[in-house]
N, C-alpha and C positions, 0 to 999 in steps of 0.2 A: 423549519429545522436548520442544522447548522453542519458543518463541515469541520469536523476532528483530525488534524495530524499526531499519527504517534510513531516516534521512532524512539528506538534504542538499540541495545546488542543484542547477538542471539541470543536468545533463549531467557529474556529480559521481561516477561510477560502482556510483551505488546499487542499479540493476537487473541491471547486470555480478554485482557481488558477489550481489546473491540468486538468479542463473542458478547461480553456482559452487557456492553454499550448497547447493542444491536436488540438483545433479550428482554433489555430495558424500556428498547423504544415503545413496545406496543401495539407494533403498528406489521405488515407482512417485510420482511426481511429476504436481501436478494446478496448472496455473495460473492464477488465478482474476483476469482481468482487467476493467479499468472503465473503458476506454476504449471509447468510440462514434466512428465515421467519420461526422463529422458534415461532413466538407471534404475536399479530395482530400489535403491535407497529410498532415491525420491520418488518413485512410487508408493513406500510404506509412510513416507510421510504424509503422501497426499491422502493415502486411504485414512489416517491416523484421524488429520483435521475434518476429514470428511463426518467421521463417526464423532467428532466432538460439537456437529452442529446439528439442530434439530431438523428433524428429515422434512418441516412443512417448508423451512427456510428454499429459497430457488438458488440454484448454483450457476453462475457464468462463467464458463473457463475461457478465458481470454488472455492468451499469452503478448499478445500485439495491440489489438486496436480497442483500447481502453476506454477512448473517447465514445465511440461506437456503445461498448459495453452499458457506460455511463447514461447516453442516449437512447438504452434500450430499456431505461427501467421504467417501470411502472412510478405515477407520483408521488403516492403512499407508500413504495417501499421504503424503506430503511437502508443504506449502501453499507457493505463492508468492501472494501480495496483493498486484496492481500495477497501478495507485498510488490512496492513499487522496487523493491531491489530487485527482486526477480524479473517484473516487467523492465528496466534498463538494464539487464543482463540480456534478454531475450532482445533489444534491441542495438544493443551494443555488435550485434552479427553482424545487422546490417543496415546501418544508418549513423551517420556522423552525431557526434555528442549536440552540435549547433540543432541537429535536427529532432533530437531527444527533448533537448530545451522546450522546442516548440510545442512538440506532442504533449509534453507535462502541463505545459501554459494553457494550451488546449482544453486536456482535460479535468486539471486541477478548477480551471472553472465553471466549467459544465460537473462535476462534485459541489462546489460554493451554492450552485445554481439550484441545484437537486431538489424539490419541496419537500420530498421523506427522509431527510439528514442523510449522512452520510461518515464513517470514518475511515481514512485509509491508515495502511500502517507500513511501515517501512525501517530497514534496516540502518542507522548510525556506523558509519563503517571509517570515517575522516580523525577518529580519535586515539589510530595507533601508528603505528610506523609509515615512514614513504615505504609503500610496495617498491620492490627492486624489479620490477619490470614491467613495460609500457603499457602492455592490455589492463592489469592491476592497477595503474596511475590511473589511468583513462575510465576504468570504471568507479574508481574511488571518486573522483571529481565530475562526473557526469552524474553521480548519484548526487553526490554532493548539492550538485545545484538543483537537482529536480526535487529533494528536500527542500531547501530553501524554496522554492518556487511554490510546492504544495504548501510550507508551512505558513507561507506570505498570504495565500488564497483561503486559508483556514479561520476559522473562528476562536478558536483554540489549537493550540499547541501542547504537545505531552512528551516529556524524556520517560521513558521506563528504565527501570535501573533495579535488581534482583527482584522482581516485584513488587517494585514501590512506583509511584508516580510524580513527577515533576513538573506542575505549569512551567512552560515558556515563555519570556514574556518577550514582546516586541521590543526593539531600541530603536 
């Protein structure tokens, strides 16, 4: 199997597509999430995506240690990864961006490695203004590169854009 990056904006339909990807494969499906209900908000979202995936699927909530996560699947599962903006938010607390780098280098190839495929998906966040203040710079570019780093370890590459899809192509 292979290792899928999709990013785009919110609400861009890049979790749709890695729901389908995963339905498609066949095979048992483990989804490995990095969202925390840290608000009632994002509690209804999590309950939201919960109810959108089929209840034989196995869920991993892993807001930190992704690598771990990645290492804990079964070989025949099918991975979903979602979203690495939230996991480098979640680290963004506490851990320097150098050290972000590594954790994604880490685990973006242990994803590559996977034998039951795998797709993450992740937020496109470097395509609008300089944030005006240093935590916002800082995650804007700390994401930024852990994109690039997933996209680089990936097989494929995907922009989602209102729900349409875009190969990537390497340069």
């Amino acid at each position: 199997m292979t290792l899928t990056f999709v990013t785009g904006g919110a609400r861009s339909g890049k979790s749709g597509l890695a729901l389908r990807m995963a339905a498609a494969a066949g095979t048992p499906v483990a989804m490995i999430a990095t969202a925390e209900a840290r608000d009632p908000e994002m509690a209804d979202r999590i309950a939201a995506h919960r109810r959108e995936r089929p209840a034989s699927w196995r869920t991993l909530e892993e807001p930190l240690d992704l690598a771990g996560a990645i290492r804990g699947l079964a070989g025949d599962e099918f991975a979903i990864v979602d979203c690495l903006s939230l996991w480098v938010s979640n680290l963004l607390e506490n851990a320097a961006p150098a050290a972000i780098e590594k954790l994604a280098t880490e685990a973006a190839a242990l994803a590559a490695a996977h034998g039951g495929g795998c797709v993450a998906v992740s937020n496109e966040v470097g395509m609008g203004i300089v944030p005006a203040n240093a935590l916002a710079r800082s995650y804007r570019d700390a994401l930024g590169r852990v994109n690039a780093i997933w996209a680089d370890a990936a097989d494929e590459a995907l922009f989602a854009v209102s729900g349409r899809v875009l190969r990537l192509e390497r340069t």
